[in-house]
DSSP file (Angstrom, degrees, kcal/mol; ACC not computed):
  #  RESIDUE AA STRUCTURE BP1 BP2  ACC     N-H-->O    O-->H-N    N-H-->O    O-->H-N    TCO  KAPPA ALPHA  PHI   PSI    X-CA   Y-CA   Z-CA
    1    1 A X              0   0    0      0, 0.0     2,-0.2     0, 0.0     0, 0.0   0.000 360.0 360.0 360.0 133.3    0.0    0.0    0.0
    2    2 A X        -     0   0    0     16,-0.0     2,-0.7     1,-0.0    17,-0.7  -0.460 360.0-109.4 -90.8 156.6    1.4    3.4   -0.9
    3    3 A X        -     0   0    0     -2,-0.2     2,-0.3    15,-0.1    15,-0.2  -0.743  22.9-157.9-122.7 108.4    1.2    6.3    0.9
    4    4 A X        -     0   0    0     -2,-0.7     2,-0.3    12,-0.1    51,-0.0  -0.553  10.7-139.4 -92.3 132.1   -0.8    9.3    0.2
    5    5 A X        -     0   0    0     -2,-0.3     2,-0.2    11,-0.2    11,-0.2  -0.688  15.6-166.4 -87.4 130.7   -0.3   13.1    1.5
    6    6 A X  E     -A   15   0A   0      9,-0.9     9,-1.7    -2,-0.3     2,-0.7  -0.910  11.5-149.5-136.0 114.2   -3.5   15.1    2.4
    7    7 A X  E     -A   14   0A   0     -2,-0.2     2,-1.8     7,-0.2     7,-0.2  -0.878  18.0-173.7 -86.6 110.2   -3.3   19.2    3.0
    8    8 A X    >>  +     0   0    0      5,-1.6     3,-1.0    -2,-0.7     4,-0.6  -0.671  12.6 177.1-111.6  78.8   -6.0   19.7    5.6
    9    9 A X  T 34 S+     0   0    0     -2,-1.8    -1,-0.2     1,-0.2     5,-0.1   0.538  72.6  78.8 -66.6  -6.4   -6.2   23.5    5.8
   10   10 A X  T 34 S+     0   0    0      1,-0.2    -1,-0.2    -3,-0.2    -2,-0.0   1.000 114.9  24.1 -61.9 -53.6   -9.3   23.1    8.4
   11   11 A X  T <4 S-     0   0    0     -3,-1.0    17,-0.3     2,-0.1    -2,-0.2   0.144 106.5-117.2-115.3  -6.9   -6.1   22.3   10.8
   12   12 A X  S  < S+     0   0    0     -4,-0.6    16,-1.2     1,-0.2     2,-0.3   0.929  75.1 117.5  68.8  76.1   -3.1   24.0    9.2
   13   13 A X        -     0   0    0     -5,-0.3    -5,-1.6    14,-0.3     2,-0.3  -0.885  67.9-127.5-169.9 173.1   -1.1   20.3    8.6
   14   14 A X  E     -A    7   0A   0     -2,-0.3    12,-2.3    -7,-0.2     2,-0.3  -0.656  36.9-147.6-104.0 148.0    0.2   18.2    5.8
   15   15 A X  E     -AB   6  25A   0     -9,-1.7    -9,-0.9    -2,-0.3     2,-0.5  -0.987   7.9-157.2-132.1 139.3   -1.6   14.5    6.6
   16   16 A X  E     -     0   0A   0      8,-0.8     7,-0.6    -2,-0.3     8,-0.4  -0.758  18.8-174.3-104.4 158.7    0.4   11.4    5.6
   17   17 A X  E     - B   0  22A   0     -2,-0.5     2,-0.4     5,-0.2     5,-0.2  -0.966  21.1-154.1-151.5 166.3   -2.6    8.4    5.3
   18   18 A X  E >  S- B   0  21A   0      3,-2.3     3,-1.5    -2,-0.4     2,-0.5  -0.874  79.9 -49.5-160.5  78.5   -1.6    4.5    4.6
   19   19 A X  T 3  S-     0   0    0    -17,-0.7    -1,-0.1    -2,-0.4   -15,-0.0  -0.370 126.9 -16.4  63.6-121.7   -5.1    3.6    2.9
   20   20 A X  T 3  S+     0   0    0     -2,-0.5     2,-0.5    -3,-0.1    -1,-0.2   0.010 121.8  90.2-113.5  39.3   -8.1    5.0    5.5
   21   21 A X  E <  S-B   18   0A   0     -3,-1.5    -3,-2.3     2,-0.0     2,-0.3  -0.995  72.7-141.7-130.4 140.0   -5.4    5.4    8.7
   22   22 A X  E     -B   17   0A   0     -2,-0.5    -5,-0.2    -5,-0.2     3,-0.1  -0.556  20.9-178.4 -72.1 149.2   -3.7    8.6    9.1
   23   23 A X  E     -     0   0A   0     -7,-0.6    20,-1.8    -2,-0.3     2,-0.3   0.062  61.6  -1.7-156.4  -0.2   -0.2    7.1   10.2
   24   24 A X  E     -C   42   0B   0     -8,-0.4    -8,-0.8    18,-0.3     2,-0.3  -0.987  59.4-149.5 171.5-178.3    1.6   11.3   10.7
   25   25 A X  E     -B   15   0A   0     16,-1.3    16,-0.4    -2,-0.3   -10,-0.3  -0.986  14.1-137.0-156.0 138.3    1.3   14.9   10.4
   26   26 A X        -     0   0    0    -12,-2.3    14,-0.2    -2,-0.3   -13,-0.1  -0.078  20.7-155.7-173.5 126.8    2.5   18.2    9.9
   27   27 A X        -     0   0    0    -14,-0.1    11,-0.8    10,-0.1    12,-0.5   0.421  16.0-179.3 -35.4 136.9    1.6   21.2   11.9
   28   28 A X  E     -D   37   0C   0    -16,-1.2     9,-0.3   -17,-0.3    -2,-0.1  -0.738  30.3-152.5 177.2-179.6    1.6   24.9   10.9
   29   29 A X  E     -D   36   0C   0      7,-1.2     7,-1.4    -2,-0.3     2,-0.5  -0.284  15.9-152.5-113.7 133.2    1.1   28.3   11.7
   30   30 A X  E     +D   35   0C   0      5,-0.2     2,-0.4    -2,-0.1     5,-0.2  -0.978  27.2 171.4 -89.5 131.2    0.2   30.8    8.6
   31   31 A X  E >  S-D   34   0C   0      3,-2.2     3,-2.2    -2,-0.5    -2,-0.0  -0.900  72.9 -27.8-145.6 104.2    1.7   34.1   10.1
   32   32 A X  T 3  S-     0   0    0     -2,-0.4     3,-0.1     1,-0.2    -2,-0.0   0.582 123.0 -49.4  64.9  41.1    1.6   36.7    7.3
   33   33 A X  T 3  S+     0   0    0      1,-0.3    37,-1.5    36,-0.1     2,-0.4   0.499 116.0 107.6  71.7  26.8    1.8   34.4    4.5
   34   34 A X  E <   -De  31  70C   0     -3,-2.2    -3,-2.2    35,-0.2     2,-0.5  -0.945  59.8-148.3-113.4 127.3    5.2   32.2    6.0
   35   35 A X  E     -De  30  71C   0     35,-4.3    37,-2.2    -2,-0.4     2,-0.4  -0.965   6.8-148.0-107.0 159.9    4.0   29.0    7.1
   36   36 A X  E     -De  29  72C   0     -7,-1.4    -7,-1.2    -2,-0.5     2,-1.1  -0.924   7.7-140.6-124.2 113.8    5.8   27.9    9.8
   37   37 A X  E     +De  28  73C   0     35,-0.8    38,-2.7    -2,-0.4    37,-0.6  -0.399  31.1 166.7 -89.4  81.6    6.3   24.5   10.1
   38   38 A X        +     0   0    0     -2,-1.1     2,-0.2   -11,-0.8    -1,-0.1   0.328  55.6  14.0-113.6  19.1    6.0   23.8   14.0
   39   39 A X        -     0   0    0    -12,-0.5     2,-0.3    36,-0.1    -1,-0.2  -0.883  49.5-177.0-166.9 138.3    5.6   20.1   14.6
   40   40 A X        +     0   0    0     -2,-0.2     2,-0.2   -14,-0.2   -14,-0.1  -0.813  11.3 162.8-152.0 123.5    5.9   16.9   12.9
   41   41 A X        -     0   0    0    -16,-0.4   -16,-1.3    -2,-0.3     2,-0.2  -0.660  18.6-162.1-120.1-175.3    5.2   13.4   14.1
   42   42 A X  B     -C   24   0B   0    -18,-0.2   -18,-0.3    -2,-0.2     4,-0.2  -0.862  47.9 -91.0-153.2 121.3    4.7    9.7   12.4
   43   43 A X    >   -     0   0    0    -20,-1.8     3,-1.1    -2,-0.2     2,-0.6  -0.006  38.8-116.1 -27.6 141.1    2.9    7.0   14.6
   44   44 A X  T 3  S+     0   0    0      1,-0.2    -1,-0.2     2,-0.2   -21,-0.0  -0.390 111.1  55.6 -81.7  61.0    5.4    5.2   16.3
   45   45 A X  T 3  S+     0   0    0     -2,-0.6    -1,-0.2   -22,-0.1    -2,-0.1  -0.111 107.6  48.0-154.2  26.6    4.7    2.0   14.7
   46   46 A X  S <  S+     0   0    0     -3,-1.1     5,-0.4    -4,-0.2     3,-0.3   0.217  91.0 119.3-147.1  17.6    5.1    3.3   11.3
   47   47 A X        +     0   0    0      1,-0.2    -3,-0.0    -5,-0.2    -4,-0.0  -0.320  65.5  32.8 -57.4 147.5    8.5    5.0   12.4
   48   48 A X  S    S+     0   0    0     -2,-0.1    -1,-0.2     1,-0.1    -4,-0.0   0.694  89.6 101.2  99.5  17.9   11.8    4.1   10.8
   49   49 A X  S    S-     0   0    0     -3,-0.3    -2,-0.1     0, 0.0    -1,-0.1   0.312  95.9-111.8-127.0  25.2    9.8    3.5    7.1
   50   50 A X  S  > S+     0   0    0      1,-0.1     4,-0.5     4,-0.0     5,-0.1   0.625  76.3 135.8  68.1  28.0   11.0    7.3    5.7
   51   51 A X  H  >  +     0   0    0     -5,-0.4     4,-0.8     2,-0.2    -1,-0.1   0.481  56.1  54.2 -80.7   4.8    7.6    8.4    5.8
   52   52 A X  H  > S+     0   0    0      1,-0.2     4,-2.6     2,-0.1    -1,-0.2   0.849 103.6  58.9 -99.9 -12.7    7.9   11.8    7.3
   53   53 A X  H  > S+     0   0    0      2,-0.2     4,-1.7     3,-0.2     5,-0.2   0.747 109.2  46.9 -56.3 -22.1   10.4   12.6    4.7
   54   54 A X  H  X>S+     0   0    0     -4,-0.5     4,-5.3     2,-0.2     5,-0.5   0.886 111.0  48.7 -66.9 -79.4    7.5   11.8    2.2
   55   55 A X  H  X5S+     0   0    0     -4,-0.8     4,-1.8     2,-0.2     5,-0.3   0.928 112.0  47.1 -25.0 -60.5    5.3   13.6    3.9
   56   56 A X  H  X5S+     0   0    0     -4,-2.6     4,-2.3     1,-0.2     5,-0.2   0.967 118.7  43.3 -46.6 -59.0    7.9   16.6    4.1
   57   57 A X  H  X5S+     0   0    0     -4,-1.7     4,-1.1     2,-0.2     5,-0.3   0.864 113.9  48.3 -74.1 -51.0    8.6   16.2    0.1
   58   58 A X  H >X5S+     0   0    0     -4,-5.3     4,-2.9    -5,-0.2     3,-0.8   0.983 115.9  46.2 -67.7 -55.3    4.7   15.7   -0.9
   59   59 A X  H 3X<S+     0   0    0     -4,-1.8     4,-2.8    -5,-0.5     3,-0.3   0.893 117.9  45.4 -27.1 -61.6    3.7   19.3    1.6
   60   60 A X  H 3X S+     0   0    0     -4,-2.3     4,-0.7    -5,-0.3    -1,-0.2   0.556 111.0  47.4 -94.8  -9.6    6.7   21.3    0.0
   61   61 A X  H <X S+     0   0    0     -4,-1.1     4,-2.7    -3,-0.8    -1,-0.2   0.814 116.8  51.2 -60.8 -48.4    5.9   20.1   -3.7
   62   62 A X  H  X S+     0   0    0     -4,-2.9     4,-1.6    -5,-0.3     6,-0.3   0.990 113.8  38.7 -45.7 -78.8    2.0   21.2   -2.7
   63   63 A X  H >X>S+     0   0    0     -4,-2.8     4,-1.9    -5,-0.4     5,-1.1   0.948 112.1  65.2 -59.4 -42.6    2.8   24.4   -1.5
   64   64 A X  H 3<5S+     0   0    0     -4,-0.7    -2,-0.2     1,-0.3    -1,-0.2   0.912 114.9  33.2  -9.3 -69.1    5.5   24.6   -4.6
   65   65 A X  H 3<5S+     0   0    0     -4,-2.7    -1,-0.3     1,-0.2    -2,-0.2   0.191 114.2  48.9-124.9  38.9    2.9   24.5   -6.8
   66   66 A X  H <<5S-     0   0    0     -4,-1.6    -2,-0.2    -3,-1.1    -1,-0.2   0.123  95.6-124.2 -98.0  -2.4    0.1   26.1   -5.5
   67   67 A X  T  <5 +     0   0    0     -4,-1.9    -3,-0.2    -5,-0.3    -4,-0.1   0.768  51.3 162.3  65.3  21.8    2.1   29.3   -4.5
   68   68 A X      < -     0   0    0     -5,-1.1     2,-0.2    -6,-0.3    -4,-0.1   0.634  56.2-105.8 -65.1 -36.6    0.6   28.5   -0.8
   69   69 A X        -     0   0    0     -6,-0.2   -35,-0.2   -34,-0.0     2,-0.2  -0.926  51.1 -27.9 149.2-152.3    3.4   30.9    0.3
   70   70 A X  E     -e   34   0C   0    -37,-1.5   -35,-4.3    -2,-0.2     2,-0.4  -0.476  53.5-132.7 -73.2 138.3    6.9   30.9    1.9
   71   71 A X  E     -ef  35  92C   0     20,-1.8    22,-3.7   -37,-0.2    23,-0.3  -0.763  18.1-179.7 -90.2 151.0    8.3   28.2    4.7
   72   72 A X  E     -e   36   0C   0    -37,-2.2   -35,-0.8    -2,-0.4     2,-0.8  -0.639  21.9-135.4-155.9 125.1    9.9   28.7    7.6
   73   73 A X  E     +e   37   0C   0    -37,-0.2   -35,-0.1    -2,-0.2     6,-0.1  -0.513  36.0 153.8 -52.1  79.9   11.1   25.7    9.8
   74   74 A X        +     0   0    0     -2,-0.8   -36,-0.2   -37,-0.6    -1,-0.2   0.996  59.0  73.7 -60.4 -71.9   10.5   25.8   13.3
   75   75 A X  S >> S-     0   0    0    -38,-2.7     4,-2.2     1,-0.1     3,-1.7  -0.139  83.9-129.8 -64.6 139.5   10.4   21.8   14.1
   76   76 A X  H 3> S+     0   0    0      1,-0.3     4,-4.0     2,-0.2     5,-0.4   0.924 103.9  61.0 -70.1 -31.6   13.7   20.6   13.9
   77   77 A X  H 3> S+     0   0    0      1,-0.2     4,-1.1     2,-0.2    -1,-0.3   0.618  99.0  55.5 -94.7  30.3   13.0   18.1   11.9
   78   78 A X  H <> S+     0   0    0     -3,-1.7     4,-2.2   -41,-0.2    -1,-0.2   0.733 109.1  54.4 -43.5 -80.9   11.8   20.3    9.2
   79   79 A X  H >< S+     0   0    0     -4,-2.2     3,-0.5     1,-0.2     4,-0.3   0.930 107.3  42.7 -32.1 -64.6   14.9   21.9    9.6
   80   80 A X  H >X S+     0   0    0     -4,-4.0     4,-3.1     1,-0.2     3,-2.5   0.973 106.5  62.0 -67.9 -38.8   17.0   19.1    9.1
   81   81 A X  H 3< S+     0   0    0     -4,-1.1    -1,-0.2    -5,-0.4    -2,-0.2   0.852 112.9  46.7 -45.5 -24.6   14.8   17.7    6.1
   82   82 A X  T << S+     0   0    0     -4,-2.2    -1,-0.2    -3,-0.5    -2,-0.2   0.304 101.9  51.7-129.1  38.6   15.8   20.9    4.5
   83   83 A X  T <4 S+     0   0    0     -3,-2.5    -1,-0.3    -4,-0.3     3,-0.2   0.499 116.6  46.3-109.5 -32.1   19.1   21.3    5.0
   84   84 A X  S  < S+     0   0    0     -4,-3.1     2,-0.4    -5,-0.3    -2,-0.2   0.601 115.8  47.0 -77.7 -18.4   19.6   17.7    3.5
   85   85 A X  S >  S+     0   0    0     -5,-0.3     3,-0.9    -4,-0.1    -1,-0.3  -0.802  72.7 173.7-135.3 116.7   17.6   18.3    1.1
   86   86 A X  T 3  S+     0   0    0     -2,-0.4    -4,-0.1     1,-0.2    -1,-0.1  -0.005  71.1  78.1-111.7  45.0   18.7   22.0   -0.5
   87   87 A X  T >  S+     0   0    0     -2,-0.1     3,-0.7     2,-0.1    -1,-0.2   0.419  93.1  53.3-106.1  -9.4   16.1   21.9   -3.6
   88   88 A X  G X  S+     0   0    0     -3,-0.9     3,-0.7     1,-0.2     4,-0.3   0.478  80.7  90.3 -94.7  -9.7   13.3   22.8   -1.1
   89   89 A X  G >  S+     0   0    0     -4,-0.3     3,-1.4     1,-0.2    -1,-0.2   0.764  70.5  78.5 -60.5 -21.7   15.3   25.9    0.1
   90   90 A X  G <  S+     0   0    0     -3,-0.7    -1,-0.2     1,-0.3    -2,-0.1   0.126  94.3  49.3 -82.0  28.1   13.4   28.0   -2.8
   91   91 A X  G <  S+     0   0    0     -3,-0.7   -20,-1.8     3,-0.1    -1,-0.3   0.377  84.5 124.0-126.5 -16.8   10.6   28.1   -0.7
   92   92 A X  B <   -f   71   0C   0     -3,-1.4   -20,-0.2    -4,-0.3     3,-0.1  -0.069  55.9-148.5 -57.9 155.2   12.4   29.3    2.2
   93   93 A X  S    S-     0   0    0    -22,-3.7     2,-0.2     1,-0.3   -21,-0.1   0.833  83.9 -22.4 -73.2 -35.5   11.2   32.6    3.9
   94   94 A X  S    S-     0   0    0    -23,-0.3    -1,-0.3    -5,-0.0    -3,-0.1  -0.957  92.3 -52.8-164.3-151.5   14.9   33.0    4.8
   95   95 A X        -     0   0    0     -2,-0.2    -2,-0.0     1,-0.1    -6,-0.0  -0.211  42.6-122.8 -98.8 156.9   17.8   31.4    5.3
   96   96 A X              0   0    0    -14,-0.1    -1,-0.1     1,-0.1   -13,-0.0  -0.117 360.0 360.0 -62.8 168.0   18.6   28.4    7.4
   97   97 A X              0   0    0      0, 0.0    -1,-0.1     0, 0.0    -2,-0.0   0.545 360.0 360.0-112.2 360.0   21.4   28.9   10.1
């Protein structure tokens, strides 16, 4: 089963789903058209299977190409996804440290 990414603007998060269970998340804040990217989990018993990097990479494609706005990375591991991964900096709001 493959796993599909959900933008659920009722709640400001990106939703990762595995068929009809939501399996991750991730939160954030619109603040003057930066979202800021302030949590991300994945059920622990669907850890370790690179799905919040999916997650990360389907959100920042979304917003990519819907022109949803600017990131900025609060949750570290936000941060780290996009420091690792430095084609997704041309949405940052500014620059990582």
């Amino acid at each position: 089963m493959e796993p599909h990414v959900l933008h659920n603007s009722d709640l400001n998060r990106y939703e990762i789903w595995l068929g009809e269970e939501k399996i991750g998340h991730a939160d954030y804040q619109d603040i003057d058209g930066e979202l800021h990217f302030t949590h991300t989990e994945v059920d622990p018993a669907h850890q370790g299977k690179n799905y919040a990097a999916i997650l990360m990479r389907e959100a920042f494609k979304d917003i990519q190409d819907n022109g949803l706005g600017k990131v900025w990375p609060v949750c570290p591991y936000v941060v780290t996804y996009m420091k690792r991964h430095p084609e997704t900096q041309v949405l940052l709001a500014r620059e990582l440290n």
